[in-house]
mmCIF file of the N, C-alpha and C atoms, coordinates in Angstrom:
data_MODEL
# 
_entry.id   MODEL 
# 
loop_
_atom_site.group_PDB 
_atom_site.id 
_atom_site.type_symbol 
_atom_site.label_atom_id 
_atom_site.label_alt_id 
_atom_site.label_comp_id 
_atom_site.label_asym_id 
_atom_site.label_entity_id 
_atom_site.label_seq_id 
_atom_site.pdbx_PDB_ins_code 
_atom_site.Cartn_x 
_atom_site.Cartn_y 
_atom_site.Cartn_z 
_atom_site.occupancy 
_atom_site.B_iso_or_equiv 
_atom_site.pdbx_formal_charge 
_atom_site.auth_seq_id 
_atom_site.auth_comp_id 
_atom_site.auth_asym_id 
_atom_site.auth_atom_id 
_atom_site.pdbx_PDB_model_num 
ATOM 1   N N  . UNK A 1 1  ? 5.586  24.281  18.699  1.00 0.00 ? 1  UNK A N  1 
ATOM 2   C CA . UNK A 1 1  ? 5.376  23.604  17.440  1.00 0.00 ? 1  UNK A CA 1 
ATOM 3   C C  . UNK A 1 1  ? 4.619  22.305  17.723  1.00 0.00 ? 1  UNK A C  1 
ATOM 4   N N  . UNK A 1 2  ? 3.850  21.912  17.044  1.00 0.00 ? 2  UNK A N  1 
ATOM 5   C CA . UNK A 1 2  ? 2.723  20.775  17.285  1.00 0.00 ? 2  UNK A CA 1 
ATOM 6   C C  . UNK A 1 2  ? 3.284  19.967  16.261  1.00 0.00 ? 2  UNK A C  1 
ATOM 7   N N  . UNK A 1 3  ? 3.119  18.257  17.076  1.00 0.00 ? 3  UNK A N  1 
ATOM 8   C CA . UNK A 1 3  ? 3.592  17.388  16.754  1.00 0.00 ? 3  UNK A CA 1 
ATOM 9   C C  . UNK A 1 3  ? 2.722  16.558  15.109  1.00 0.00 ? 3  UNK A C  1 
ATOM 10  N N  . UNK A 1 4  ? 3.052  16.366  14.566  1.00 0.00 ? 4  UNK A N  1 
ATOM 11  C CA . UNK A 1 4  ? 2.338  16.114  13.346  1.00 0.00 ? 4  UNK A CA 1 
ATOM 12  C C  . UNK A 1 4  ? 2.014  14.063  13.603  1.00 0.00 ? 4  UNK A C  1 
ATOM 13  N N  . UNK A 1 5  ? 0.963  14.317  13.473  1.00 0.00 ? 5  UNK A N  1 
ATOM 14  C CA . UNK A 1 5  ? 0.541  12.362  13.607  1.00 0.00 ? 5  UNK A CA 1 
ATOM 15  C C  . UNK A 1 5  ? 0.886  12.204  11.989  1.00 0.00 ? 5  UNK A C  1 
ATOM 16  N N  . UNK A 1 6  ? 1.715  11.264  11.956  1.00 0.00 ? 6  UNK A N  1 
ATOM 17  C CA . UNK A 1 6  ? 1.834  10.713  10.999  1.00 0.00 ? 6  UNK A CA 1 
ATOM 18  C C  . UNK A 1 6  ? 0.980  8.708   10.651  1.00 0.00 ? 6  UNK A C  1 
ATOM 19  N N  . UNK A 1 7  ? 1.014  8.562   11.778  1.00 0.00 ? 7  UNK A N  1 
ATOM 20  C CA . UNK A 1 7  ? 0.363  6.867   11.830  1.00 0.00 ? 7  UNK A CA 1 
ATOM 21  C C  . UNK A 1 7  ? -0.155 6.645   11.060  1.00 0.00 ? 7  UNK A C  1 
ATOM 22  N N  . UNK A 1 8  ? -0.118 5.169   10.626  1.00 0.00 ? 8  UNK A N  1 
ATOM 23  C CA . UNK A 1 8  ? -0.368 5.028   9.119   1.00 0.00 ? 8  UNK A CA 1 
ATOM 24  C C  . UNK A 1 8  ? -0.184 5.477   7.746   1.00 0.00 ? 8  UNK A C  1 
ATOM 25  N N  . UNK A 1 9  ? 1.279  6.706   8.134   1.00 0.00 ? 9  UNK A N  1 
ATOM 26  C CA . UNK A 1 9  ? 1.356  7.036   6.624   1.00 0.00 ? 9  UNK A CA 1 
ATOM 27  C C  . UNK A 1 9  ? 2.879  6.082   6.136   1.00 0.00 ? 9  UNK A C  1 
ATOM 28  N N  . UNK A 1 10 ? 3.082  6.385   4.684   1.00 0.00 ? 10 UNK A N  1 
ATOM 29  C CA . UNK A 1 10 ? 3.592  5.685   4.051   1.00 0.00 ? 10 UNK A CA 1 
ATOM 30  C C  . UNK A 1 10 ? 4.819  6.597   4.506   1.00 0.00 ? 10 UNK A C  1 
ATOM 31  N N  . UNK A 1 11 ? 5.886  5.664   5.025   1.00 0.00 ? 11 UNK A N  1 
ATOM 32  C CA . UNK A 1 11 ? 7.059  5.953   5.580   1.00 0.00 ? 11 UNK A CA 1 
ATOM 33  C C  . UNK A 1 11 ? 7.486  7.519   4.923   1.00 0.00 ? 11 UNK A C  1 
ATOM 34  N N  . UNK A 1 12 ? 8.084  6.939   3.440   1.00 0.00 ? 12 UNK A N  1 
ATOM 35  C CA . UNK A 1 12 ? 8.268  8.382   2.881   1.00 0.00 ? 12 UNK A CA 1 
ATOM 36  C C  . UNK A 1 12 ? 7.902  9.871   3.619   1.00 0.00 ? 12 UNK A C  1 
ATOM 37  N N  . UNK A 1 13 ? 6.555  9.279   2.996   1.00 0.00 ? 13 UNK A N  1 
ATOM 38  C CA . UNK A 1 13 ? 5.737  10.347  3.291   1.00 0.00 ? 13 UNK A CA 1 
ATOM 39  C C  . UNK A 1 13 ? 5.904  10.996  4.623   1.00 0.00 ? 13 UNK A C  1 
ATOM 40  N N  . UNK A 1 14 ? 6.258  10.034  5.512   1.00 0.00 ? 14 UNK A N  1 
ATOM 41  C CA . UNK A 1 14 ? 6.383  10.682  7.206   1.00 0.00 ? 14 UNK A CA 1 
ATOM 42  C C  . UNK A 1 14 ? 7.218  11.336  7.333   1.00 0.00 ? 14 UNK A C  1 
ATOM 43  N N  . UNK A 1 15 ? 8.046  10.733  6.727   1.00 0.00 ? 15 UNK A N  1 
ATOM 44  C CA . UNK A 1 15 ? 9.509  11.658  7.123   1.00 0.00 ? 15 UNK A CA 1 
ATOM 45  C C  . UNK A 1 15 ? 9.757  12.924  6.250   1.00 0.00 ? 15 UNK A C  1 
ATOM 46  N N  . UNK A 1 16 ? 9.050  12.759  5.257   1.00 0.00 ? 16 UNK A N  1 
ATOM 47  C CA . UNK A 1 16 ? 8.621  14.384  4.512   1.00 0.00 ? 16 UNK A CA 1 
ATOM 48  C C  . UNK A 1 16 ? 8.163  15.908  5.491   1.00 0.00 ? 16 UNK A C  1 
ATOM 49  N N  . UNK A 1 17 ? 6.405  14.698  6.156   1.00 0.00 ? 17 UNK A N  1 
ATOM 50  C CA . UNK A 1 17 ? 5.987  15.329  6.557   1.00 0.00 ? 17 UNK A CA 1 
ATOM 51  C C  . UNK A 1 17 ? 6.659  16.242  7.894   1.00 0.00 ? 17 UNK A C  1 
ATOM 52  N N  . UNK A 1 18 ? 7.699  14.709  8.913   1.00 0.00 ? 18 UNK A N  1 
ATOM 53  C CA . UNK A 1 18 ? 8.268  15.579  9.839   1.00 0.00 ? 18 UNK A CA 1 
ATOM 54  C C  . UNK A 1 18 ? 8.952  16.417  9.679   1.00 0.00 ? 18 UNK A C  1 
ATOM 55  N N  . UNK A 1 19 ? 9.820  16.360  8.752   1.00 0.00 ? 19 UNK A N  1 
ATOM 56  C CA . UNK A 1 19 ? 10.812 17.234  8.257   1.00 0.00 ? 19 UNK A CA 1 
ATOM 57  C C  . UNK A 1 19 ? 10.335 18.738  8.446   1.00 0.00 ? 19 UNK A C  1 
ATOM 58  N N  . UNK A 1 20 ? 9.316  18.300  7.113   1.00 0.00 ? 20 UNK A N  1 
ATOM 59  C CA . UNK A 1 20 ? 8.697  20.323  6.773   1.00 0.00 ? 20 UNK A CA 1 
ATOM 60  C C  . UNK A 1 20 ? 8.628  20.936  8.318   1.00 0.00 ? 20 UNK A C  1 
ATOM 61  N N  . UNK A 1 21 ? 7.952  19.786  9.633   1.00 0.00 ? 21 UNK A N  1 
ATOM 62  C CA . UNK A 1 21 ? 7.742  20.686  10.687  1.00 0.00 ? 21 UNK A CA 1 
ATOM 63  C C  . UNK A 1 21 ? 8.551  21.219  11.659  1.00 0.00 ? 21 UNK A C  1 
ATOM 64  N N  . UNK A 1 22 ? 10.013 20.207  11.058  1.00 0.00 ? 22 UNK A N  1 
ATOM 65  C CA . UNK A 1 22 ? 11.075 20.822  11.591  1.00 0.00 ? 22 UNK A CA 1 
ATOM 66  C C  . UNK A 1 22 ? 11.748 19.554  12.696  1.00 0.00 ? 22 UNK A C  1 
ATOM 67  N N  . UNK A 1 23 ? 11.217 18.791  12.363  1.00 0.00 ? 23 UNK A N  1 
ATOM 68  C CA . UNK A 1 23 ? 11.942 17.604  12.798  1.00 0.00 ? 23 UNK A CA 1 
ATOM 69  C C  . UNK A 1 23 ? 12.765 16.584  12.314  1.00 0.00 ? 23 UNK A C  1 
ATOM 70  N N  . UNK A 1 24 ? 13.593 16.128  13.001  1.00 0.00 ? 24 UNK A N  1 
ATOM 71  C CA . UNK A 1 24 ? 14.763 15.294  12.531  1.00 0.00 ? 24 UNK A CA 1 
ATOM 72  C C  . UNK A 1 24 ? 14.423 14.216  12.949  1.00 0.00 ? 24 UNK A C  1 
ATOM 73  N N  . UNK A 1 25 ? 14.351 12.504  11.776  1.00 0.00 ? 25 UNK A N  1 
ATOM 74  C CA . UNK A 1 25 ? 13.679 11.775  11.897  1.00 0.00 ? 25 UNK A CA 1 
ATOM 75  C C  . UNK A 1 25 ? 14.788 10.435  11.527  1.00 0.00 ? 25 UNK A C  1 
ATOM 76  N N  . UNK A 1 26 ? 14.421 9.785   12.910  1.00 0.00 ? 26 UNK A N  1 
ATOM 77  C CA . UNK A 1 26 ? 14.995 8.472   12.895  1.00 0.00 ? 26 UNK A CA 1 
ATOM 78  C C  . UNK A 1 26 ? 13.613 7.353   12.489  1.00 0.00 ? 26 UNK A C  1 
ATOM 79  N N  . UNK A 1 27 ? 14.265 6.488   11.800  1.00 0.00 ? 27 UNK A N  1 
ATOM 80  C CA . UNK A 1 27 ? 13.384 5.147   11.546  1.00 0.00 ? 27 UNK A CA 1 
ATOM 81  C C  . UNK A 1 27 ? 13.804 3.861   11.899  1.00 0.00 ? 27 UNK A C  1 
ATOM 82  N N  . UNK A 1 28 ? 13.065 3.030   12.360  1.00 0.00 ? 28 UNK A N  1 
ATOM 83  C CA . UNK A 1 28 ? 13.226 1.852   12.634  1.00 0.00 ? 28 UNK A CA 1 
ATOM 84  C C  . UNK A 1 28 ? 12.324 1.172   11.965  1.00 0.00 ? 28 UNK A C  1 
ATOM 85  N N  . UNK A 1 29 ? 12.813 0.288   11.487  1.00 0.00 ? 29 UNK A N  1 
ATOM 86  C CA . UNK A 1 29 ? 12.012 -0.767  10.598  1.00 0.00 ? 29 UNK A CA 1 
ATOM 87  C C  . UNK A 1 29 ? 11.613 -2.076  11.596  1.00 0.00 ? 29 UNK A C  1 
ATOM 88  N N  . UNK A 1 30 ? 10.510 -2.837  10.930  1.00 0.00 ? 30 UNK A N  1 
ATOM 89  C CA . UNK A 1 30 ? 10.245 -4.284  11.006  1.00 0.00 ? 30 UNK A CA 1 
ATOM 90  C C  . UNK A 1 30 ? 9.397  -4.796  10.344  1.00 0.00 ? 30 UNK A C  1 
ATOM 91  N N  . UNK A 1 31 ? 9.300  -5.942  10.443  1.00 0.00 ? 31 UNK A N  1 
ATOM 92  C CA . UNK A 1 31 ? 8.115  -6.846  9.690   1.00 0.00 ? 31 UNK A CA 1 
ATOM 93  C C  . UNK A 1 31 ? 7.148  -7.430  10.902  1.00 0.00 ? 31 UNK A C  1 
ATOM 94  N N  . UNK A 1 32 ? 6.420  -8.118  10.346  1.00 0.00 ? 32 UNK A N  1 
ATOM 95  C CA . UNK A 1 32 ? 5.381  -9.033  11.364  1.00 0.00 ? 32 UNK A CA 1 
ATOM 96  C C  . UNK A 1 32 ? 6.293  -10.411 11.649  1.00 0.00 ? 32 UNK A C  1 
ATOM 97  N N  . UNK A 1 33 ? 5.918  -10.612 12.489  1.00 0.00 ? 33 UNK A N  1 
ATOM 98  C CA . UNK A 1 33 ? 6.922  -11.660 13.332  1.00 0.00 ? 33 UNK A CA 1 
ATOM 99  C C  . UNK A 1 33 ? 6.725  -13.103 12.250  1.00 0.00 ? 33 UNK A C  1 
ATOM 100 N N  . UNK A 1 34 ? 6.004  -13.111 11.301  1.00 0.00 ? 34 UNK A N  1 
ATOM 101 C CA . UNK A 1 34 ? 5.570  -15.006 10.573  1.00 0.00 ? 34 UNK A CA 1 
ATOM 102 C C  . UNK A 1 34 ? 6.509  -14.435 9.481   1.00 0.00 ? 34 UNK A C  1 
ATOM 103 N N  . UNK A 1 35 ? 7.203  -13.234 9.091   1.00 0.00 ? 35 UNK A N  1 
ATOM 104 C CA . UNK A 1 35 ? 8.187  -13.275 8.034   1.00 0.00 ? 35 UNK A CA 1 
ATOM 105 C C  . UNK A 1 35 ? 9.048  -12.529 8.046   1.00 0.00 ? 35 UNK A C  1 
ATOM 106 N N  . UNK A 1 36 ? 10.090 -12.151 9.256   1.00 0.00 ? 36 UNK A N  1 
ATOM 107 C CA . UNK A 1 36 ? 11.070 -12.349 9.797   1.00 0.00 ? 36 UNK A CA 1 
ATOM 108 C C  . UNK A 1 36 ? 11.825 -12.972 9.285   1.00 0.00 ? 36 UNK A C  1 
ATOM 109 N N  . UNK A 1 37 ? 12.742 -12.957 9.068   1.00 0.00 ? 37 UNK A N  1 
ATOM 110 C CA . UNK A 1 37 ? 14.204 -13.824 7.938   1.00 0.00 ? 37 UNK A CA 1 
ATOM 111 C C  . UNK A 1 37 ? 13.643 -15.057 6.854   1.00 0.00 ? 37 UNK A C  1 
ATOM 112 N N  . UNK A 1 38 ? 12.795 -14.446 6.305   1.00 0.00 ? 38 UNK A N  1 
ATOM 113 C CA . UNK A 1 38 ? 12.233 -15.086 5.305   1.00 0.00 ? 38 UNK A CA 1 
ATOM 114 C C  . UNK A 1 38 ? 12.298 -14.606 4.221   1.00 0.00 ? 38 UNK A C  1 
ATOM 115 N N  . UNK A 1 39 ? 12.599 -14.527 3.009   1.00 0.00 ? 39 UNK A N  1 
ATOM 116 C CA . UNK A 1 39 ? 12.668 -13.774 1.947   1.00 0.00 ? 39 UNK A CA 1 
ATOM 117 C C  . UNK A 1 39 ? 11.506 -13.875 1.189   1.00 0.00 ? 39 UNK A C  1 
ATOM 118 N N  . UNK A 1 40 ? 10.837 -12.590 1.313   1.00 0.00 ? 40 UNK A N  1 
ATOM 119 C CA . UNK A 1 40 ? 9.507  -12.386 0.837   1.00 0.00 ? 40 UNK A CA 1 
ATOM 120 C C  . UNK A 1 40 ? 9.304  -12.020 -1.073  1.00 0.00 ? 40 UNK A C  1 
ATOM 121 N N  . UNK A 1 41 ? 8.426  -11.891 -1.981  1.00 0.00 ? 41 UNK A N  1 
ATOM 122 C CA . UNK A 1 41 ? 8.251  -11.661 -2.816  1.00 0.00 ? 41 UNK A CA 1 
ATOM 123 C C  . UNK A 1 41 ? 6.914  -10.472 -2.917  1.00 0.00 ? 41 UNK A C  1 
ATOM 124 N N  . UNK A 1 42 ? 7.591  -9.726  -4.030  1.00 0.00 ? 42 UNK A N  1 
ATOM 125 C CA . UNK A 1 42 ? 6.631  -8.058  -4.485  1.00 0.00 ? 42 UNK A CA 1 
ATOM 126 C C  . UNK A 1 42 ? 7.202  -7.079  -3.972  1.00 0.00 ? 42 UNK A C  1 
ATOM 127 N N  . UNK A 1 43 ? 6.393  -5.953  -3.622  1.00 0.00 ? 43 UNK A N  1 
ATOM 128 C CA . UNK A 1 43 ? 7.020  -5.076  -3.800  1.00 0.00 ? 43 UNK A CA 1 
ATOM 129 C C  . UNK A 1 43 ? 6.852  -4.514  -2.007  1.00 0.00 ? 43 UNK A C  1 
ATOM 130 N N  . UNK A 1 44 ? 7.720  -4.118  -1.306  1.00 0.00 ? 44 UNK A N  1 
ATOM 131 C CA . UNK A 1 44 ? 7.874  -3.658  0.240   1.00 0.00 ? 44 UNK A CA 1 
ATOM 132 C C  . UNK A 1 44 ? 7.427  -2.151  0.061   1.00 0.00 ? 44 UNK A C  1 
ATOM 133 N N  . UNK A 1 45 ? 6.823  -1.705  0.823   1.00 0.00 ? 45 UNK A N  1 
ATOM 134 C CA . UNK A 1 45 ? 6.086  -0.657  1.184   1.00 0.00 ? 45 UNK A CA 1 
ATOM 135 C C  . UNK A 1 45 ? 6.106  -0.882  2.449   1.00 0.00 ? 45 UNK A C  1 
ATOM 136 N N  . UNK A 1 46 ? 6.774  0.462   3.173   1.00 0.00 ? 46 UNK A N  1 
ATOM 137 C CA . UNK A 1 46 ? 6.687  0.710   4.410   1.00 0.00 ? 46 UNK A CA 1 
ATOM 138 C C  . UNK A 1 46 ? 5.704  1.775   5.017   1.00 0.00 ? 46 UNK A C  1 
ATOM 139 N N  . UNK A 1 47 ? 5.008  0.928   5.881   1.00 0.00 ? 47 UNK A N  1 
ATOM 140 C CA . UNK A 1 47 ? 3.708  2.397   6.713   1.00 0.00 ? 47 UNK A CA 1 
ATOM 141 C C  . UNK A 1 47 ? 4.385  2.369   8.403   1.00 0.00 ? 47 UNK A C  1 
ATOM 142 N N  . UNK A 1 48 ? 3.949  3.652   8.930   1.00 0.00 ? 48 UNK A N  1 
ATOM 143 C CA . UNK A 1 48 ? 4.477  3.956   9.894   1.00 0.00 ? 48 UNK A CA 1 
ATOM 144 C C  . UNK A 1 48 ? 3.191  3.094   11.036  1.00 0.00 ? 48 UNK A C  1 
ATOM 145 N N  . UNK A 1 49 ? 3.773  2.531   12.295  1.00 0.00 ? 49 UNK A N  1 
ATOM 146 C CA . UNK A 1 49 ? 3.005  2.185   13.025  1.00 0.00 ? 49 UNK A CA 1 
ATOM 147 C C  . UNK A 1 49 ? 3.337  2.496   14.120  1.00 0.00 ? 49 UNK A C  1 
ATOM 148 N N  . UNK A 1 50 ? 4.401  3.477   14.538  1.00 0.00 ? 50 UNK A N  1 
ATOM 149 C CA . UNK A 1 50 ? 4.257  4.358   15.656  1.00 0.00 ? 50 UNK A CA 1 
ATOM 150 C C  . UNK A 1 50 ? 5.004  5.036   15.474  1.00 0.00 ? 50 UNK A C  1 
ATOM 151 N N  . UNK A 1 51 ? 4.977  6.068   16.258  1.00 0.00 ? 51 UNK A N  1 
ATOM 152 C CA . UNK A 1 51 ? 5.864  7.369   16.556  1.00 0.00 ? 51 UNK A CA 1 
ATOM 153 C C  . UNK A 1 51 ? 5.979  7.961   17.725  1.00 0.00 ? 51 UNK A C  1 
ATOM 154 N N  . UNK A 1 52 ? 7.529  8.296   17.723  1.00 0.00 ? 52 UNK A N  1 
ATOM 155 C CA . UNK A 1 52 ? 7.462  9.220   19.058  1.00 0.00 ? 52 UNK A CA 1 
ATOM 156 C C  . UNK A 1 52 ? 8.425  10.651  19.053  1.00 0.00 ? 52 UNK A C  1 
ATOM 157 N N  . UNK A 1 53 ? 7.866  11.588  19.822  1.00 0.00 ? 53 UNK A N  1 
ATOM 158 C CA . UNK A 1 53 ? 8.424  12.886  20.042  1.00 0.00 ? 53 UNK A CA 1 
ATOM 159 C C  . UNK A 1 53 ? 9.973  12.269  21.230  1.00 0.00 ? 53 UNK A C  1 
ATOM 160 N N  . UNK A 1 54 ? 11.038 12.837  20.024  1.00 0.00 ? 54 UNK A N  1 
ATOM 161 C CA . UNK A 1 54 ? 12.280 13.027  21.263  1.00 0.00 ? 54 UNK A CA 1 
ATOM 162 C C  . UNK A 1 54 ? 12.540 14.216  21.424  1.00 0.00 ? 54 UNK A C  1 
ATOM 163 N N  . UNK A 1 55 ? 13.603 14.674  22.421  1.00 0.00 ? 55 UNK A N  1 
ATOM 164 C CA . UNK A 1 55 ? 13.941 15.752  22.740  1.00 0.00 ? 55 UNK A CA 1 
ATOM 165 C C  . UNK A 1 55 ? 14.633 16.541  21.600  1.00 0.00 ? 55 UNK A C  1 
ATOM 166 N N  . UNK A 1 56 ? 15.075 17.819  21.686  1.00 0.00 ? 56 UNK A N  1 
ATOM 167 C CA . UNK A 1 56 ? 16.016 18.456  20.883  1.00 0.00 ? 56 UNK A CA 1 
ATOM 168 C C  . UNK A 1 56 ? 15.189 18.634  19.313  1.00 0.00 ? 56 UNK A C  1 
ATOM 169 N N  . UNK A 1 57 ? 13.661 18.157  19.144  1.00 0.00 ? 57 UNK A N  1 
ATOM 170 C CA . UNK A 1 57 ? 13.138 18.387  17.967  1.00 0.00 ? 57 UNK A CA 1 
ATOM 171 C C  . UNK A 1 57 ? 13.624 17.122  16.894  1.00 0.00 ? 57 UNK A C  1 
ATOM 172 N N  . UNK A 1 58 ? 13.750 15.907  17.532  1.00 0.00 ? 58 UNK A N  1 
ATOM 173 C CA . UNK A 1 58 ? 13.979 14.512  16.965  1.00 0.00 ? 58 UNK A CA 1 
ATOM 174 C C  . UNK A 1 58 ? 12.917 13.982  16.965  1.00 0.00 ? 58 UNK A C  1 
ATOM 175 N N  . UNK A 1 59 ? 12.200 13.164  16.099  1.00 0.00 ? 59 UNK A N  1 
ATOM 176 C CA . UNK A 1 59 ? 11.341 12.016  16.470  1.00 0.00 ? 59 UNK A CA 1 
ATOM 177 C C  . UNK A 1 59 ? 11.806 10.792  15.750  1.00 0.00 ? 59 UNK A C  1 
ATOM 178 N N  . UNK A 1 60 ? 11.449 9.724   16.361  1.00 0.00 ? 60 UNK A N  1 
ATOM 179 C CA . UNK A 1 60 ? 11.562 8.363   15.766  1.00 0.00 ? 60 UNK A CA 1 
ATOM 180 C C  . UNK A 1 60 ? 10.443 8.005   15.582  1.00 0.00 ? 60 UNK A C  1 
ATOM 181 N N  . UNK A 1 61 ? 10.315 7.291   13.846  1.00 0.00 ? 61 UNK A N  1 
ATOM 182 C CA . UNK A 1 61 ? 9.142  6.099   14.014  1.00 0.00 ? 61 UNK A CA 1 
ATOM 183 C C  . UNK A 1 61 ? 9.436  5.099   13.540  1.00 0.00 ? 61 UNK A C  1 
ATOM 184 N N  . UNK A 1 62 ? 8.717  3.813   13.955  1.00 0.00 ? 62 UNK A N  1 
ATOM 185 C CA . UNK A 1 62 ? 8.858  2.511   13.482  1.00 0.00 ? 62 UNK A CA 1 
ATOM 186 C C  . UNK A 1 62 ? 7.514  2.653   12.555  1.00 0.00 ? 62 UNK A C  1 
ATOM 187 N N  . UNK A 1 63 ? 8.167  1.918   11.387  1.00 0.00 ? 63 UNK A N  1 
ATOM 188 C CA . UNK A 1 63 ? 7.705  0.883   10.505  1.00 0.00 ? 63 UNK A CA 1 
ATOM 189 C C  . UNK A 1 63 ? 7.055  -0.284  9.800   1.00 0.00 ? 63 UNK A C  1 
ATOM 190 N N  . UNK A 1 64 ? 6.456  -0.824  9.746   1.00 0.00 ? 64 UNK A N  1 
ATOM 191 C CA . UNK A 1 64 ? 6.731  -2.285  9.224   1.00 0.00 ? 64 UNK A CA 1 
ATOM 192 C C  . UNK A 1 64 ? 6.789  -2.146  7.964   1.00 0.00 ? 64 UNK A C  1 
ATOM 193 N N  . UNK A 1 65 ? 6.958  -3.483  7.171   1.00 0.00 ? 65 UNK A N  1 
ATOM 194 C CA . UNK A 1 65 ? 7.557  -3.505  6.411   1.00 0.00 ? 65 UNK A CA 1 
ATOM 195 C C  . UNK A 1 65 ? 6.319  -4.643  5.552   1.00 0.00 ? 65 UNK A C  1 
ATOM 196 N N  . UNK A 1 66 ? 5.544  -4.548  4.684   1.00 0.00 ? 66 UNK A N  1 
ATOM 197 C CA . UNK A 1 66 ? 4.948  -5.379  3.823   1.00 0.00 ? 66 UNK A CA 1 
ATOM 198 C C  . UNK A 1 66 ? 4.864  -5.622  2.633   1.00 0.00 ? 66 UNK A C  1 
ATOM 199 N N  . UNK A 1 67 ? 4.912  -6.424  2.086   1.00 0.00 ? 67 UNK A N  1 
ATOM 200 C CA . UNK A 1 67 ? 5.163  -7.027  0.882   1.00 0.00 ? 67 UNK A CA 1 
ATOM 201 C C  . UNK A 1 67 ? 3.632  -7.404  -0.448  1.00 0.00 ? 67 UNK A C  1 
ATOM 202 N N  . UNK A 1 68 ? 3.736  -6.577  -0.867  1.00 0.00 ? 68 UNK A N  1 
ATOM 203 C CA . UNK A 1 68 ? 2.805  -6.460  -2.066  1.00 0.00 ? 68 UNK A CA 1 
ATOM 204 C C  . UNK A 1 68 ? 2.731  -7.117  -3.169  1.00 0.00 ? 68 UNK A C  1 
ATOM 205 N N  . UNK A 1 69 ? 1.829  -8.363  -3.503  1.00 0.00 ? 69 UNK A N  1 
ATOM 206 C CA . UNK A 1 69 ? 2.183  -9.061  -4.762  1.00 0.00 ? 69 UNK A CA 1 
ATOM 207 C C  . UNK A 1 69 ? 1.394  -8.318  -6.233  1.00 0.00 ? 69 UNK A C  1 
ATOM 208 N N  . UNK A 1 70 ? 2.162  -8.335  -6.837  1.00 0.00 ? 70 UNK A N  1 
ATOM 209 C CA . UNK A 1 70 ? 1.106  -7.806  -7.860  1.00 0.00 ? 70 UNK A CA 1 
ATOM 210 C C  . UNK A 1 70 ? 1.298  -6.293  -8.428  1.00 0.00 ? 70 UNK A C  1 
ATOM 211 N N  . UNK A 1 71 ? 0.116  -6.017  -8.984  1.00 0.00 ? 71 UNK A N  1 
ATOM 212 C CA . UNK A 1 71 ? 0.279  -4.514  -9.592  1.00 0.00 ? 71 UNK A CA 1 
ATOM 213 C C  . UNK A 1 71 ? 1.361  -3.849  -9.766  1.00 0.00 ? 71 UNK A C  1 
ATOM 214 N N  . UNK A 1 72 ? 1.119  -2.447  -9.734  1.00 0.00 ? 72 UNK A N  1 
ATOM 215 C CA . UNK A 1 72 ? 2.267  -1.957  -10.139 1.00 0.00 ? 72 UNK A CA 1 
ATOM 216 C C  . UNK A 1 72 ? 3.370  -0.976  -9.424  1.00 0.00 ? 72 UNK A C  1 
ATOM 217 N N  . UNK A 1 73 ? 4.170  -0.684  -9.062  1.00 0.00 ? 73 UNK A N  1 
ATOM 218 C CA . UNK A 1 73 ? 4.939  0.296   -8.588  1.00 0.00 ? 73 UNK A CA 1 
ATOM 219 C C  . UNK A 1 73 ? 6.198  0.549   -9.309  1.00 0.00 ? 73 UNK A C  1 
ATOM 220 N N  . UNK A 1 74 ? 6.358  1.857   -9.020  1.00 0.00 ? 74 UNK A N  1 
ATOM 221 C CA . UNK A 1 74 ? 7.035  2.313   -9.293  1.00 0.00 ? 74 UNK A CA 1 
ATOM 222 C C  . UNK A 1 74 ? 7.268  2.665   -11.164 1.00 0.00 ? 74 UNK A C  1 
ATOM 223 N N  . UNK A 1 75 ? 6.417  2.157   -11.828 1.00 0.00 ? 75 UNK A N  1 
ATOM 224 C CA . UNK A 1 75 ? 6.432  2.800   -12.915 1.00 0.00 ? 75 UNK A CA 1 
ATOM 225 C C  . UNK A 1 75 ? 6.339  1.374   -13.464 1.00 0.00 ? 75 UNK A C  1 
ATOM 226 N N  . UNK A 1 76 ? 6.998  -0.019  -12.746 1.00 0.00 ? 76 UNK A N  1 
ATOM 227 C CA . UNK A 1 76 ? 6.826  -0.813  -13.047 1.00 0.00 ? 76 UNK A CA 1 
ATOM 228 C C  . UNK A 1 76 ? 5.866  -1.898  -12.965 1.00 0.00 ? 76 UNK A C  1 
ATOM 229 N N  . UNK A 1 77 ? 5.243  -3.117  -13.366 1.00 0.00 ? 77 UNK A N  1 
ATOM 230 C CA . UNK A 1 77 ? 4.197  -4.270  -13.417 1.00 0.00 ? 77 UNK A CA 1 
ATOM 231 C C  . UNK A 1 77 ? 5.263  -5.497  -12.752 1.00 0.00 ? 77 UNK A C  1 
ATOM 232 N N  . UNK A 1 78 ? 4.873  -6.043  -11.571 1.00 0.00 ? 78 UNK A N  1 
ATOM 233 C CA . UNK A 1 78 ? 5.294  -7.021  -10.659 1.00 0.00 ? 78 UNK A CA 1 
ATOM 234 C C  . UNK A 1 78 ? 4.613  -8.535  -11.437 1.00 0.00 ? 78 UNK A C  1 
# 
């Protein structure tokens, strides 16, 4: 089974995608180091910025975590 690149997709989406291929998916989150225990404003959207193949048909990917001012999500206007 071939490993699916997910990099750069929108977290969700990754763990969708690993899933369908039959993988079981751990996440780790973070932010960029200048807002780190800072309480940010808008809306957080997570993209994947790495991944890795574990054994047993697991993968983990990390995250970050950014903060969107403005427009709209989720059905809603920020």
């Amino acid at each position: 089974m071939e490993f699916p690149n997910v990099l750069a997709f929108e977290a969700e989406t990754a763990v969708k995608i690993l899933r369908e291929a039959g993988y079981e998916c751990s996440i780790v989150v973070t932010e960029p180091p200048k807002f780190k225990d800072r309480p940010q404003e808008g809306c957080p959207c997570e993209y994947v910025v790495r991944q890795r193949k574990l054994d047993n048909n697991k993968a983990e990917i990390t995250v970050v975590r950014r903060y969107r001012k403005g427009g709209v999500h989720n059905g809603t206007q920020n």
